[in-house]
VOGU-3710 file (C-alpha; in Angstrom, 3 decimals, decimal comma):
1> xxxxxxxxxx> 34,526/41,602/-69,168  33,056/43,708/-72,387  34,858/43,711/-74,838  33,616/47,011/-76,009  33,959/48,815/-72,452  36,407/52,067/-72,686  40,009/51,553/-71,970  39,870/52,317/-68,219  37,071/49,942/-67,477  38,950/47,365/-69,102
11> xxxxxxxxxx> 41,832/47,593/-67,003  39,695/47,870/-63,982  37,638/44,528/-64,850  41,049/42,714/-66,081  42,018/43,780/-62,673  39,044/41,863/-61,226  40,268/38,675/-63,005  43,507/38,746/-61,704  43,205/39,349/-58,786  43,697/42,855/-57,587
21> xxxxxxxxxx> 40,763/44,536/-56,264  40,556/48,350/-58,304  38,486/49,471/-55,313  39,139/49,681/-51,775  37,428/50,175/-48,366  38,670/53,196/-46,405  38,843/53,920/-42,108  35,489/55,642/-42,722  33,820/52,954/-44,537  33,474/54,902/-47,677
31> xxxxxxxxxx> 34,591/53,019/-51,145  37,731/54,738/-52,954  38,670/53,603/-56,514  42,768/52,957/-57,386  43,866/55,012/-60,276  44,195/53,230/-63,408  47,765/53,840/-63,973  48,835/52,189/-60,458  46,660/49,168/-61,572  48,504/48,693/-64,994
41> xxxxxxxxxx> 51,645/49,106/-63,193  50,421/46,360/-60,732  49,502/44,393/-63,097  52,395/44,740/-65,255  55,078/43,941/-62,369  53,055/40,774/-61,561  52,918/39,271/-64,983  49,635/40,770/-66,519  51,094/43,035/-68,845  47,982/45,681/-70,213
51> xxxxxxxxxx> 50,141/48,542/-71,564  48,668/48,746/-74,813  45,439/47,348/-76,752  47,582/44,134/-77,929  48,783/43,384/-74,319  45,379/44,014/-72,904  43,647/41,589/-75,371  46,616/38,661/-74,594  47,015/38,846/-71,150  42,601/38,928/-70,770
61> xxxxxxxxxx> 42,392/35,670/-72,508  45,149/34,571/-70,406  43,556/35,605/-67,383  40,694/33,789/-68,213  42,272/30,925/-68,740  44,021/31,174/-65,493  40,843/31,810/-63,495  39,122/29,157/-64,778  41,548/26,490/-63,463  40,846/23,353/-65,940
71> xxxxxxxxxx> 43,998/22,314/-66,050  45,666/19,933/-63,058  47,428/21,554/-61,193  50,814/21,380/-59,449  49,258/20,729/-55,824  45,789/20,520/-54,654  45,039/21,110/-51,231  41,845/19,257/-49,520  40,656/18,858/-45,615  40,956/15,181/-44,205
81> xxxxxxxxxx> 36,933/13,830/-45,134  36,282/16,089/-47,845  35,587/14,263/-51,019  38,353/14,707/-53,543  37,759/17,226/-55,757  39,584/18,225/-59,356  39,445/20,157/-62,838  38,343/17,463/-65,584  39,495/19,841/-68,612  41,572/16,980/-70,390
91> xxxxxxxxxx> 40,841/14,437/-68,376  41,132/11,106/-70,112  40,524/8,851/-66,789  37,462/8,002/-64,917  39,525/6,507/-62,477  41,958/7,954/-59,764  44,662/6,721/-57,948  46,161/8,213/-54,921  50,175/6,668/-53,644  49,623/7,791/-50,161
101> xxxxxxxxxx> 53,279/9,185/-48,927  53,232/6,808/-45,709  52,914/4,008/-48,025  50,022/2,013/-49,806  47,342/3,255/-52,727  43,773/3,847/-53,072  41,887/3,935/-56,427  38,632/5,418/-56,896  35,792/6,248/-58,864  35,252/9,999/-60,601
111> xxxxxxxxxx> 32,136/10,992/-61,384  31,718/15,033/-63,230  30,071/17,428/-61,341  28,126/20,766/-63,087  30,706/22,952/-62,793  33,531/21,495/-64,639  35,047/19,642/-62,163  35,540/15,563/-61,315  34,277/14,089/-57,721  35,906/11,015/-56,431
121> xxxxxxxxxx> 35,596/9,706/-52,546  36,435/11,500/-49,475  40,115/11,026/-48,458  41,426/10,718/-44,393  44,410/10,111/-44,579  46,702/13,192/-43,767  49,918/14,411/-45,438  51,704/15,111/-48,926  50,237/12,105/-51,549  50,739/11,657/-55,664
131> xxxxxxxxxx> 47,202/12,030/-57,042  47,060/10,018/-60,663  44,435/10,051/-63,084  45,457/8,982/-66,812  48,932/10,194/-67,497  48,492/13,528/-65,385  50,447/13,609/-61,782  49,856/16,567/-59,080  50,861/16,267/-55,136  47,595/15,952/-52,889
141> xxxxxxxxxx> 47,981/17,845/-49,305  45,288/16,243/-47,484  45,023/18,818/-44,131  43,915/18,352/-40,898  40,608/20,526/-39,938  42,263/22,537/-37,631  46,461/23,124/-36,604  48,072/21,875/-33,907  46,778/23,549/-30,861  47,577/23,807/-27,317
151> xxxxxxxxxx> 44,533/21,710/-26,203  45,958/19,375/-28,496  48,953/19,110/-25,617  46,590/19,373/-22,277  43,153/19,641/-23,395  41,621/22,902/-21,277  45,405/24,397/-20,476  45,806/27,398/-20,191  49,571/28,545/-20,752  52,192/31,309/-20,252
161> xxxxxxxxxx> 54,993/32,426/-21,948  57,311/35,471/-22,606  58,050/37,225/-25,710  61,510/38,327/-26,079  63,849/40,375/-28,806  67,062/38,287/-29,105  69,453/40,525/-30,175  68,684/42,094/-26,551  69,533/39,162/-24,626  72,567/39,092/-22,816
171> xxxxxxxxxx> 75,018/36,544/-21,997  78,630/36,104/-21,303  80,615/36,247/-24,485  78,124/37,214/-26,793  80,164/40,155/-28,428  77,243/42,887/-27,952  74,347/40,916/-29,893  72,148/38,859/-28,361  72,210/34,414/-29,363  71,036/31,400/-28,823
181> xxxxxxxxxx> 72,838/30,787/-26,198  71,131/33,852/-24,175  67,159/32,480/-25,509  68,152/29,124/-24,159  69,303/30,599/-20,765  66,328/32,377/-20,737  64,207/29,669/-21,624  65,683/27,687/-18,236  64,676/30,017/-16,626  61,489/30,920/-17,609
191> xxxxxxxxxx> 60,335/27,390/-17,782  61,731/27,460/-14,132  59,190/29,540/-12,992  56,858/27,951/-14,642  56,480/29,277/-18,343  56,059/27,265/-21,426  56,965/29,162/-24,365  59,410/32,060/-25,454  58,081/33,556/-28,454  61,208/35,215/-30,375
201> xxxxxxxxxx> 61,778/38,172/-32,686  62,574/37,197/-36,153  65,294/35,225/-36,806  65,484/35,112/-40,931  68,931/35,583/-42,479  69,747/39,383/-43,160  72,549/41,015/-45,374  76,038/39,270/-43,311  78,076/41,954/-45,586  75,841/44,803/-44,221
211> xxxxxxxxxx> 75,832/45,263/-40,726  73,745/48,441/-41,161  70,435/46,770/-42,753  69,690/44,962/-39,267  65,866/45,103/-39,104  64,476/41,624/-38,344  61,498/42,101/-40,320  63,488/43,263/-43,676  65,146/39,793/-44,175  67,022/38,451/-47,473
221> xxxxxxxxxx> 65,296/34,995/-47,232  63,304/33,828/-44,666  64,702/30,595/-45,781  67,335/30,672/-43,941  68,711/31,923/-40,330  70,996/34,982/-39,159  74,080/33,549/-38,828  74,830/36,553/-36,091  72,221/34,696/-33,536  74,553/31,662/-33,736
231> xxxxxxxxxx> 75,627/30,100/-29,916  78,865/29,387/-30,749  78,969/26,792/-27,610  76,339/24,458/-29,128  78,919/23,152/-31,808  82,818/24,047/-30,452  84,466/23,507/-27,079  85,053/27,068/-25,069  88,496/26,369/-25,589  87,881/26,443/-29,365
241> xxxxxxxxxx> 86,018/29,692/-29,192  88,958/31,322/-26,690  91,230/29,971/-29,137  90,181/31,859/-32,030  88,979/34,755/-30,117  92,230/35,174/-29,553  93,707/34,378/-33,052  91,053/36,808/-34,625  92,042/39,798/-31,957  88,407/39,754/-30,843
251> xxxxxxxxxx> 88,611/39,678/-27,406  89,022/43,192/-26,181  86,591/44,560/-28,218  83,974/41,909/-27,909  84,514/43,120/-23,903  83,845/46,659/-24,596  80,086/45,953/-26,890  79,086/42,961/-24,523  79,009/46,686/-21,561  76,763/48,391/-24,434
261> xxxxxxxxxx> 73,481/49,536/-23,725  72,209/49,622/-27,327  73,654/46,793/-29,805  76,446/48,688/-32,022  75,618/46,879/-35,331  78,373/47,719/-37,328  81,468/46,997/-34,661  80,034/43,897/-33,424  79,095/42,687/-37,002  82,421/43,344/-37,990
271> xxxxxxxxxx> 84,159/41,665/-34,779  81,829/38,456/-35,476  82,619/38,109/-39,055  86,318/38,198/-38,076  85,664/35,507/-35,123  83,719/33,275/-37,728  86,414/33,485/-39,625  88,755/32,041/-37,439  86,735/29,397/-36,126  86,101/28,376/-39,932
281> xxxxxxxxxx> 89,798/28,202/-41,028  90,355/26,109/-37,825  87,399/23,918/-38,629  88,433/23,825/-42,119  92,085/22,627/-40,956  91,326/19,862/-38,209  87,234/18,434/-39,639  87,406/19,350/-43,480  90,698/18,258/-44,351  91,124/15,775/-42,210
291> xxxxxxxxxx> 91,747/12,008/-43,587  88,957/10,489/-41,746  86,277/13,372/-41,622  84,831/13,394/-37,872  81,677/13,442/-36,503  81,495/16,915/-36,883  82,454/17,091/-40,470  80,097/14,655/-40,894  77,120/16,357/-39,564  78,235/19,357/-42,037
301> xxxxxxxxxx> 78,111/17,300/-45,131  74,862/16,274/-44,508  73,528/19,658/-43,455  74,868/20,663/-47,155  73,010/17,664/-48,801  69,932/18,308/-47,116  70,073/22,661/-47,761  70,035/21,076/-51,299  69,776/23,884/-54,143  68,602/26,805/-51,761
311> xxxxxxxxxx> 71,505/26,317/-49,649  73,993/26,790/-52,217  72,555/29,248/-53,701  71,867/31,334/-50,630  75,898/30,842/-49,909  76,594/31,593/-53,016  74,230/35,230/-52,695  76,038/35,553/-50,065  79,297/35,466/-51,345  78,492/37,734/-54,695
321> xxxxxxxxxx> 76,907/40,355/-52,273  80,120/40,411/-50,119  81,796/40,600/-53,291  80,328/43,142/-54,965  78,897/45,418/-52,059  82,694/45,701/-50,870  83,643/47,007/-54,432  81,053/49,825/-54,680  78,109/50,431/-52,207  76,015/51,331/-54,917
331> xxxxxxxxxx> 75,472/47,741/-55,589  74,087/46,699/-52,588  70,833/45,382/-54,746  71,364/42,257/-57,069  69,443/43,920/-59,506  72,837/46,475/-60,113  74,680/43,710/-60,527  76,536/42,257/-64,403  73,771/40,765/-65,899  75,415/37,070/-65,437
341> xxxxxxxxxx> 75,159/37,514/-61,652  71,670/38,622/-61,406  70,698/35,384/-62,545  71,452/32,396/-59,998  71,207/29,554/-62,811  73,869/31,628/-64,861  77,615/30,054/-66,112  78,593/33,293/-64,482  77,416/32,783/-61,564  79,149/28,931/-61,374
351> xxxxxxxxxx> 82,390/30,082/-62,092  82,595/32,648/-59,442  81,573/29,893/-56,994  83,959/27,804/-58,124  86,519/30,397/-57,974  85,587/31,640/-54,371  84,528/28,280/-53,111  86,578/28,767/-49,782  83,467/31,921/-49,713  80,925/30,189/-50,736
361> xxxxxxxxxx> 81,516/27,344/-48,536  82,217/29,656/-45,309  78,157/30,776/-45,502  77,080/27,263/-45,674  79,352/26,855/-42,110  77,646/30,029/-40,532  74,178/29,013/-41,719  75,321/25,234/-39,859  76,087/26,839/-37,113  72,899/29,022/-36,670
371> xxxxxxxxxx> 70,949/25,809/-37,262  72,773/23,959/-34,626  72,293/26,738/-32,454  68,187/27,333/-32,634  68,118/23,041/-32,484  70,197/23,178/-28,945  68,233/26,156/-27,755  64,723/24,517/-28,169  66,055/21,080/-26,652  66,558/22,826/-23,282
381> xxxxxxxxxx> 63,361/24,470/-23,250  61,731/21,453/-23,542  64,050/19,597/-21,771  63,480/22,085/-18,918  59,717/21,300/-18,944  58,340/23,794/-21,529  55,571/22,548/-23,268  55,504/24,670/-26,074  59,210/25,904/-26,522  60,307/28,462/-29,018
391> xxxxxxxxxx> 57,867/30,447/-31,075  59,081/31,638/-34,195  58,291/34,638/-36,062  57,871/35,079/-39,923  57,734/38,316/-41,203  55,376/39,678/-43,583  58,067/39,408/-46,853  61,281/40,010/-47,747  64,169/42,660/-49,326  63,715/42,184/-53,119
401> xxxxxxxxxx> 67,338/43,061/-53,239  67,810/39,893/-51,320  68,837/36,173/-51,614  65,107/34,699/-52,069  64,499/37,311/-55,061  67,826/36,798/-56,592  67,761/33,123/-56,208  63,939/32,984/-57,202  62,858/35,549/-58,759  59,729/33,877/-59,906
411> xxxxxxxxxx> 58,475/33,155/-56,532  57,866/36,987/-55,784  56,613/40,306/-56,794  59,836/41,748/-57,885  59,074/45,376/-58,701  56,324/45,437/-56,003  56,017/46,332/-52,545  54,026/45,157/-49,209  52,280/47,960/-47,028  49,036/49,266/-45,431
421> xxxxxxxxxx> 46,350/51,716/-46,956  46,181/55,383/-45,589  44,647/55,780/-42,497  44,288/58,287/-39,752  47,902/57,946/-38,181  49,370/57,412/-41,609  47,427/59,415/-44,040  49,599/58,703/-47,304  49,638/55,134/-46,255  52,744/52,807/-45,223
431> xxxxxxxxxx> 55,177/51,179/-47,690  57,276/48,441/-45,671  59,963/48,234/-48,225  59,335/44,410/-48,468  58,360/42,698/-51,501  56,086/39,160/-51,320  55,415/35,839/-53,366  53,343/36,034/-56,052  49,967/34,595/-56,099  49,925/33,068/-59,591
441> xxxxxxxxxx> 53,392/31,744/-59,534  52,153/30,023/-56,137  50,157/27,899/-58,164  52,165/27,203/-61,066  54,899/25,905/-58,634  52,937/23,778/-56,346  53,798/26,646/-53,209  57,503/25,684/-53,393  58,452/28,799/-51,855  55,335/28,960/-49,269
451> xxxxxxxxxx> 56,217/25,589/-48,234  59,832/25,847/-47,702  59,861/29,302/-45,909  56,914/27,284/-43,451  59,596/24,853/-43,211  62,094/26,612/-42,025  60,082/28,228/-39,220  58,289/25,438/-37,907  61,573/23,374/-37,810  63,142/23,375/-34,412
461> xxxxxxxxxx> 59,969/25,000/-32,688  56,978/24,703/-31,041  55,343/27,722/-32,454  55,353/30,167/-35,582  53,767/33,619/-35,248  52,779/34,485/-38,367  53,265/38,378/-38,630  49,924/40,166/-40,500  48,597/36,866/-40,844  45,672/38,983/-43,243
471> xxxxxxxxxx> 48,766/38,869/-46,338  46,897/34,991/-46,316  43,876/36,374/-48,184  45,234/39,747/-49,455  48,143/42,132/-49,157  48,165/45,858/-50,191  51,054/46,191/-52,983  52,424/49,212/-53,991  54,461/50,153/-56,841  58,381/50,150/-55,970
481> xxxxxxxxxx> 59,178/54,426/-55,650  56,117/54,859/-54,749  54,333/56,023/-51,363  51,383/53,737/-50,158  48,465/56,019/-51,605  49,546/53,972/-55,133  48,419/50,877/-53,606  45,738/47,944/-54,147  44,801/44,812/-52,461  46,021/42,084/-54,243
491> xxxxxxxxxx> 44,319/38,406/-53,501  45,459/35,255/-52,282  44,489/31,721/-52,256  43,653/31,355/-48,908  42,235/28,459/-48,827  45,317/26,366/-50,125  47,543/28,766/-47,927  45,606/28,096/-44,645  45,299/24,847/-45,131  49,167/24,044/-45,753
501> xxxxxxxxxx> 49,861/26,016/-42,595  47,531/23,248/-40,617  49,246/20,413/-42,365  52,643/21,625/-41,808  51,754/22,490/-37,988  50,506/19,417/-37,731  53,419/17,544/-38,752  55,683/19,599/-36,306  53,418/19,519/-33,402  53,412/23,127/-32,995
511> xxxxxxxxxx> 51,141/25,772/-32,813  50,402/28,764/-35,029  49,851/32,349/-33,921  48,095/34,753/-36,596  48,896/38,419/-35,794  45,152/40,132/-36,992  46,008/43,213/-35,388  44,546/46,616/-37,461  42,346/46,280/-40,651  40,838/43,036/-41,019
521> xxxxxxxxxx> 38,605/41,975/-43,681  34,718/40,677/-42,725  34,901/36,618/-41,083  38,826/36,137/-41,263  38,998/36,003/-37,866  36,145/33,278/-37,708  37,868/31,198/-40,276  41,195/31,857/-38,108  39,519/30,294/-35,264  38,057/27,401/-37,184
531> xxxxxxxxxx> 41,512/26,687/-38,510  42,894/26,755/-34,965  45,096/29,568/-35,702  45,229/31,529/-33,027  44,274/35,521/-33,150  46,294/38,171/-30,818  44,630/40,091/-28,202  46,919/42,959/-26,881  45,598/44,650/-23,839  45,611/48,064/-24,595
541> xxxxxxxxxx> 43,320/47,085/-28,040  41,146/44,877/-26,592  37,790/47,476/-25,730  34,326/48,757/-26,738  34,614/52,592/-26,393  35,270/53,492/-23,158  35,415/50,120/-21,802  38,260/47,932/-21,358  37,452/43,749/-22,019  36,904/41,985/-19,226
551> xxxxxxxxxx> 39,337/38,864/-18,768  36,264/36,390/-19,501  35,799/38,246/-22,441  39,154/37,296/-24,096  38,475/33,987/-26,649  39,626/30,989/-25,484  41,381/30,540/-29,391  42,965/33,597/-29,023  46,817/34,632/-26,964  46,470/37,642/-24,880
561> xxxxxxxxxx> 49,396/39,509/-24,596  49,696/43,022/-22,542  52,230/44,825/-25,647  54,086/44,001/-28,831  56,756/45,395/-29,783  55,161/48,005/-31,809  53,611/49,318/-29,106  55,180/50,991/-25,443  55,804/48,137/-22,613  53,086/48,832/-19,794
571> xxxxxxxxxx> 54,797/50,629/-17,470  55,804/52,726/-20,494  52,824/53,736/-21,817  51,664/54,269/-18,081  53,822/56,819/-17,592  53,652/58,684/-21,358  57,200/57,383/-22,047  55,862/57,020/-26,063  54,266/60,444/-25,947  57,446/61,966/-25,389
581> xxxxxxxxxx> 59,576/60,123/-28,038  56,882/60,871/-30,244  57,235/64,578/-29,444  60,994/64,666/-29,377  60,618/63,199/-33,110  57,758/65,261/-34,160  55,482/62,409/-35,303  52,185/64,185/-33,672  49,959/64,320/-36,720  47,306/67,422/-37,411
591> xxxxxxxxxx> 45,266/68,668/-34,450  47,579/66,491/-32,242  50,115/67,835/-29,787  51,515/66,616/-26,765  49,207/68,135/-24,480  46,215/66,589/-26,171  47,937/63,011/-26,314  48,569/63,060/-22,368  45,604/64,381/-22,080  44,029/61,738/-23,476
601> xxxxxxxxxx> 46,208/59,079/-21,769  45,097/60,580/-18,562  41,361/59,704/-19,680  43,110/55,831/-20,921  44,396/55,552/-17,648  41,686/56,276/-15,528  39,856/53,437/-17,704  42,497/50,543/-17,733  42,559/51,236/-13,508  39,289/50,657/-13,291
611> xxxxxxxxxx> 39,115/47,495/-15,642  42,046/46,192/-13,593  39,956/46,648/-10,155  36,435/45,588/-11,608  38,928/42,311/-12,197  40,362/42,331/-9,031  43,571/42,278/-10,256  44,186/45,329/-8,797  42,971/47,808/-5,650  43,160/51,073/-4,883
621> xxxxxxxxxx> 43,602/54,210/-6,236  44,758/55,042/-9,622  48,574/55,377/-9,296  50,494/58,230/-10,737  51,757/58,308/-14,094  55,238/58,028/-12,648  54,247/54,428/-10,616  54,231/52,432/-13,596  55,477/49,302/-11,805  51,532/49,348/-9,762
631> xxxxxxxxxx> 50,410/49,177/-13,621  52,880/46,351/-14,562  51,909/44,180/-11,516  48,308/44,540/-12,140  48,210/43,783/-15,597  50,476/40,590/-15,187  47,484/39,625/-12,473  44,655/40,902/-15,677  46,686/38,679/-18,284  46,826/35,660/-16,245
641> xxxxxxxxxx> 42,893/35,367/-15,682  42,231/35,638/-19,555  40,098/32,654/-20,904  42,923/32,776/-23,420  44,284/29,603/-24,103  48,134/30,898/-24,347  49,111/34,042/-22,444  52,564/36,012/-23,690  53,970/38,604/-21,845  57,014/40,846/-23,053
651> xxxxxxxxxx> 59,908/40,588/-20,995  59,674/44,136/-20,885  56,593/44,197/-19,035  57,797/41,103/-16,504  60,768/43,286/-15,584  58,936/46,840/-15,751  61,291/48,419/-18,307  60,049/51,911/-19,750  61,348/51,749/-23,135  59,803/49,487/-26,804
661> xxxxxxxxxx> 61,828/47,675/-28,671  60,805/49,377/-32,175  59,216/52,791/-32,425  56,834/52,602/-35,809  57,325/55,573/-38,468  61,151/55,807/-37,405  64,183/54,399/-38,927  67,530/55,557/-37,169  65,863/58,878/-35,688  65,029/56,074/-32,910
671> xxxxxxxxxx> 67,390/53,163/-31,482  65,049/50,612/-32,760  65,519/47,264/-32,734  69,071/47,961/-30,590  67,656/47,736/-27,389  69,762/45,622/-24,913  68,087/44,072/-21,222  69,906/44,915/-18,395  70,750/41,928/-16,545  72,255/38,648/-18,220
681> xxxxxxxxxx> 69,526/36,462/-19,260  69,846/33,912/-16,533  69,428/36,127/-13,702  66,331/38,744/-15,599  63,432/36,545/-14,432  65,019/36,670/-10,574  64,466/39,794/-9,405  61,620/40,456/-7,127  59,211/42,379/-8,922  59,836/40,067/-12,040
691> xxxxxxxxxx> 59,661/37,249/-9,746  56,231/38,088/-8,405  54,580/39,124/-11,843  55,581/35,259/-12,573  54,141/33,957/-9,345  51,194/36,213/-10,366  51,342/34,658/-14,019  52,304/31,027/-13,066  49,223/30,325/-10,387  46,554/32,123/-12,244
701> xx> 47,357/30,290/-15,232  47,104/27,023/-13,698
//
């Protein structure tokens, strides 16, 4: 940078060195330039401080300092047969020793290379090892080339599974909301007809005091689990559960929202808190306090020992939000808390734990009990004969009002938000309201919150779907307050993040789904694929003009998929069912209307019919926009003959509904994310049309 550039250009090259891009790449290809002032306040909220001439001059020779990367640092990262590879600033070895985490120790040569760095031998063995050389220490992640992939379980397989929101999925007893116990009834039976994963939606632990903030994709931590997804049956006998169903004063209403069509958040948030009460106090009474703690007991002592440090302080978030969110609503956000509870570490915050340890301790139980509850769930799926078993989801970051930012606050971009540029269909841009770890402080702490959140997901799965799997190289960030326009991509070290996802895939055995949907920068897909992170090909996306792909032109590392749940099911979007919610709400933007959208559907239509007969997956005239289910059966047939090597359909589209779980650019104009199935989710998959887009699914695949 020039020292003697003019103030502007010196924010916009300290900008450069840190990390955030001051220029950008619109729809149209053309280059736009972010306004100074939202890249000081980018830079400021994410430690780079350039206010004045004095911060400028500090935080550049910091920056430089930081990009050079000398010094050790916490963690490398390194592919198995790559030749070890380190900064030799202050150095005072030649020699390296590596303590191998399965046991033994190599030592090795280092020889300096041009560039500032130290070359020792190429390293094979896999996994999490203590690199030595002199008195400095740093954990080696040797990685695998590629993640855990499905040819990896049947080399050439080609697989099926659903996707499925499980708030939605119904079961006897579940209160109105959707648990485990309803995924692993599903999973039976979808495994019974021949399926081998259920991808899920989110499952990341939400706000238990606010029933209102019930977005899966706007979690408190992704650490831990919703407690409200918790089968109840895969820790206490029914009897139990009748027992304090009945104690609480549950049962009634728990009747009356388990008839629902839509999930009432609030009621059956509030009738669940007041079961899980009950059960606690009774499992406090007979395992707790008992003189020889039972097996059960047990099991929760060592869940407690093993949550560690984020486990009590989660509970103990937990507790303080109940505590002060009940006093005034206004304080819903840690951040409007007394200064001794915004800080997790605080003397404060320890003697309010202490005094509400019966609190405290109660969210420790309900995060138990959700653990359980995923662990039983993805033992019948395999146990039933899935392959794959549960996919789980990991949104894109988290509430900064939430437990992660209060508990960690160095781990993310507190002040900061995640969204998307402005585009055609959202021409000031899109701020997500979600806030996301910080790149430098990823480094400093050896990706201590990267690695526990991956944690968390893969554990108890076969899968994670990793939702705008681009926030691995760069996210756009955008000023709290303000709308996306104020935004800049902000870099991250993708190397070290990709190759931590293959290491921790590999050491679950499960496989990794990157959702590259929309903007995507130049090669990320290819280095997807080479990473053997799968890409996601959704039906209605997948063409070239006016063209629809052809089934052999889907990549083999890719899962095909005929919606999300962004987008309107099949026979939805068939039959316009999107166009007129979009009406009703008044989201057309300029030059659109509703006559011009079906319009244009009509023209869609005509070309997904005749993509679906040049495949032979379907014959005939084009059906009416009202016949939807001819659509659904056909594109069941067009998804099974994909060269994909996993296939996920919605269980929308398997059972023909009309309506998508989440409607983008709505809140609660729009029942998303409320959405219940119709049938009980051990008899969806059994009805005839579902049945036969199975059959069609099932023999195609195999």
């Amino acid at each position: 940078m020039n020292e003697h550039a003019n103030p502007e250009q010196a924010i916009r090259d300290l900008a450069r060195l840190c990390g955030v891009s001051p220029t950008w790449t619109d729809h149209t290809g053309a280059a736009r330039n972010v306004a100074v002032n939202d890249l000081q306040r980018i830079l400021s909220a994410a430690g780079w401080p350039c206010a004045t001439p004095s911060e400028l001059a500090r935080t550049r020779a910091q920056a430089l300092q930081h990009a050079a990367g000398r010094q050790l640092p916490a963690l490398i990262t390194m592919r198995a047969g790559e030749r070890l590879r380190v900064p030799a600033d202050g150095l005072s070895s030649q020699r390296a020793r590596i303590a191998f985490e399965d046991g033994g120790a190599a030592e090795m040569l280092l020889e300096e290379d041009a560039d500032g760095h130290v070359l020792g031998q190429s390293v094979e063995r896999i996994g999490y090892h203590q690199l030595q050389i002199g008195d400095r220490e740093c954990t080696l992640a040797v990685a695998p080339r590629r993640c855990f992939t499905v040819d990896d379980i049947e080399d050439g397989a080609r697989m099926f599974g659903l996707t499925a929101q499980i708030y939605g999925l119904r079961t006897a007893g579940d209160g109105g909301v959707g648990t485990f116990a309803g995924v692993e009834a599903l999973c039976v039976s979808a495994a019974r007809h021949g399926a081998d994963a259920l991808s899920l939606s989110p499952t990341h632990a939400l706000f238990w005091a606010d029933p209102g903030h019930y977005s899966p994709y706007s979690p408190s931590t992704r650490l831990f689990r919703n407690p409200a997804y918790a089968d109840l049956a895969a820790t206490f006998a029914p009897a139990r559960i009748a027992q304090a169903l009945a104690r609480s004063g549950c049962a009634q209403e728990a009747a009356e929202l388990e008839a629902l069509a839509l999930v009432d958040w609030p009621r059956a948030s509030a009738m669940r808190r007041r079961l899980l009460a009950a059960l606690y106090e009774d499992f406090r009474a007979h395992e707790l306090e008992a003189r020889d703690m039972p097996a059960l007991a047990q099991d929760f002592a060592r869940f407690r020992h093993d949550g560690g440090l984020a486990l009590r302080n989660h509970a103990r978030f937990e507790a303080l939000h109940a505590h002060h969110f009940a006093a005034d609503f206004n304080k819903w956000d840690w951040r409007t808390w007394p200064a001794g509870h915004r800080d997790a570490g605080s003397h404060e915050v320890a003697a309010f734990a202490q005094e509400h340890a019966q609190a405290v301790d109660f969210h420790a139980f309900l995060q138990w009990l959700a653990e359980r509850s995923q662990a039983a769930a993805q033992r019948a799926a395999q146990q039933a004969g899935m392959r794959i078993g549960l996919i789980a989801d990991l949104a894109v970051g988290m509430n900064a009002g939430g437990s992660h930012a209060w508990s960690r606050p160095d781990d993310v971009l507190v002040g900061l938000n995640v969204g998307a540029p402005p585009d055609p269909l959202a021409p000031r841009g899109q701020n997500w309201g979600l806030t996301a770890f910080s790149p430098r402080a990823m480094k400093s702490t050896g990706f201590g919150g990267f690695l526990g959140t991956l944690r968390a997901l893969f554990r108890n799965a076969g899968g994670v779907r990793i939702d705008h799997v681009m926030g691995l190289a760069r996210l756009w960030i955008v000023p709290e307050g303000e709308d996306a326009s104020h935004g800049a991509y902000v870099a991250y070290p993708f190397d070290d993040m990709l190759r931590l996802v293959a290491l921790e895939s590999h050491r679950h055995r499960a496989i990794v789904i990157g959702e590259d949907l929309g903007t995507v920068p130049h090669g990320f897909r290819e280095r997807l694929a080479d990473a053997g992170v799968y890409g996601m090909r959704v039906m209605q996306f997948e063409r070239n003009g006016d063209a629809f792909h052809r089934p052999e032109q889907y990549a083999r590392e890719s899962v095909s998929m005929s919606s999300t749940h962004d987008l309107p099911t099949i026979a939805g979007w068939w039959g316009g069912r999107d166009l007129a919610a979009r009406d009703d709400l008044d989201q057309f933007g300029p030059g659109q209307s509703r006559a011009t959208e079906e319009a244009s559907r009509s023209h869609e239509r005509t070309m997904l019919w005749r993509a679906l007969r040049d495949a032979q997956t379907a014959s005939g005239a084009e059906p009416s926009a009202s016949r939807g289910d001819e659509a659904a059966d056909a594109a069941m047939r067009f998804l099974a003959r994909t060269r994909s090597s996993l296939a996920l359909a919605p269980v929308e589209d398997v059972t023909g509904a009309q309506e998508q779980p989440n409607l983008p650019g709505t809140t609660d104009q729009h029942p998303n994310w409320r959405r219940r199935y119709d049938q009980d989710a051990r008899r969806m998959l059994d009805g005839a049309e579902a049945a036969q887009r199975l059959t069609s699914l099932r023999e195609r695949r195999r």
